[in-house]
N, C-alpha and C positions, 0 to 999 in steps of 0.2 A: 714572447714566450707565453703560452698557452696553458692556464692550470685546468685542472680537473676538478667541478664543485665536490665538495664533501658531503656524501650522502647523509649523513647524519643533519648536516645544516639543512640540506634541502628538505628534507622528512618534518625538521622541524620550522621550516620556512612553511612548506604546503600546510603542516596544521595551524601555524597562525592565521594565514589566509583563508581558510576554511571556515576556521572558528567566527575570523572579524565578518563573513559573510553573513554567515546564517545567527548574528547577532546582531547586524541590521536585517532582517527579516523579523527578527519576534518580534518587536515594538509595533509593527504596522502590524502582523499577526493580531497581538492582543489587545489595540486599537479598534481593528473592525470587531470583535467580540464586544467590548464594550459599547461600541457604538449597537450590536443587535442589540444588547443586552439593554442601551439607553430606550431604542423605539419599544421594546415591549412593555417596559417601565413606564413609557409616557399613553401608551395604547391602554393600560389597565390603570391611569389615571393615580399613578405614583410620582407624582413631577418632582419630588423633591430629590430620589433616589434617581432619575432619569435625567434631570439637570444635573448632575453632580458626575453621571456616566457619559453625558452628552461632553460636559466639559472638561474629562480625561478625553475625550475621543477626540479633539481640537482638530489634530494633523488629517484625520480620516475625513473632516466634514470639510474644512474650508473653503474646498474648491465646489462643493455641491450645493448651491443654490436650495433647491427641494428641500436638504437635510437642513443643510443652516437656516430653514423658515421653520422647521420643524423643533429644532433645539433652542429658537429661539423663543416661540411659544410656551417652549417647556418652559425655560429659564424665566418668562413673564411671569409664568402662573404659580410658579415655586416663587415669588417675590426674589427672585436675580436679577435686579434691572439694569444692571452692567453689562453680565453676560449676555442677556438678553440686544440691548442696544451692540454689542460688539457683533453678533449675529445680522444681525438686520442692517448694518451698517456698510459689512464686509460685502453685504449681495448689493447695497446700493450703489457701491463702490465699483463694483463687478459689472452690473447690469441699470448702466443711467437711468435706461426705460423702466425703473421699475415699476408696478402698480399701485394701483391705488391701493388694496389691502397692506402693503408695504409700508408706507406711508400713514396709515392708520395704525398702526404697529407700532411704528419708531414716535408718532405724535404720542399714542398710550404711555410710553416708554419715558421719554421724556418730560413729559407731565407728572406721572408718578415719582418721579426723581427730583421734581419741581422745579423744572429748565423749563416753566415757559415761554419764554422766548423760541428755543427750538421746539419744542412743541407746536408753535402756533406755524412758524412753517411749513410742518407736517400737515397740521387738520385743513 
């Protein structure tokens, strides 16, 4: 036997599904705004304010190589050597071949932190 759904449930089935949709949408939404909002912060040489928007933007940068040597900078230069080394780490991790600027980066990183031991790996 065969029912017929209940308009009423359905009406309010489709506005759950709608709502849960476009509620995964805003966070990547306000994600990439923060992230512009981090490079112009770091372009006019406010690292501290630019770090701190780089690292709400996490989910936007991690897969970007270019952004995450860029956030990671910031985060050096604001004295975040966490964030910074978590930056620089994630592109090593990604990209084995990385360069030598790279590598001069994470040794900075770790020295500052006073791991030299890994430090001395890097230089």
């Amino acid at each position: 036997m065969i029912r017929k759904a209940n308009p009423a449930l359905l009406f309010c089935l489709s506005l759950f599904l709608i709502q849960a949709l476009f509620l995964v949408e805003l966070p990547a939404q306000e994600c990439r705004k923060q992230l512009k909002v981090a490079q112009v912060e770091s372009r006019n040489k406010r690292y501290q304010q630019a770090s701190e928007l780089y690292h709400a933007s996490w989910p936007c940068i991690e897969a970007n190589n270019k952004i995450l040597f860029e956030a990671g900078l910031c985060h050096y230069t604001a004295n975040q050597i966490e964030r910074a080394i978590r930056c620089f780490e994630q592109i090593a991790h990604a990209n084995p071949e990385y360069n030598n600027e790279l590598k001069w980066q994470l040794a900075r990183c770790y020295h500052q932190n006073k791991n030299f031991r890994k430090a001395l790996v890097y230089y």
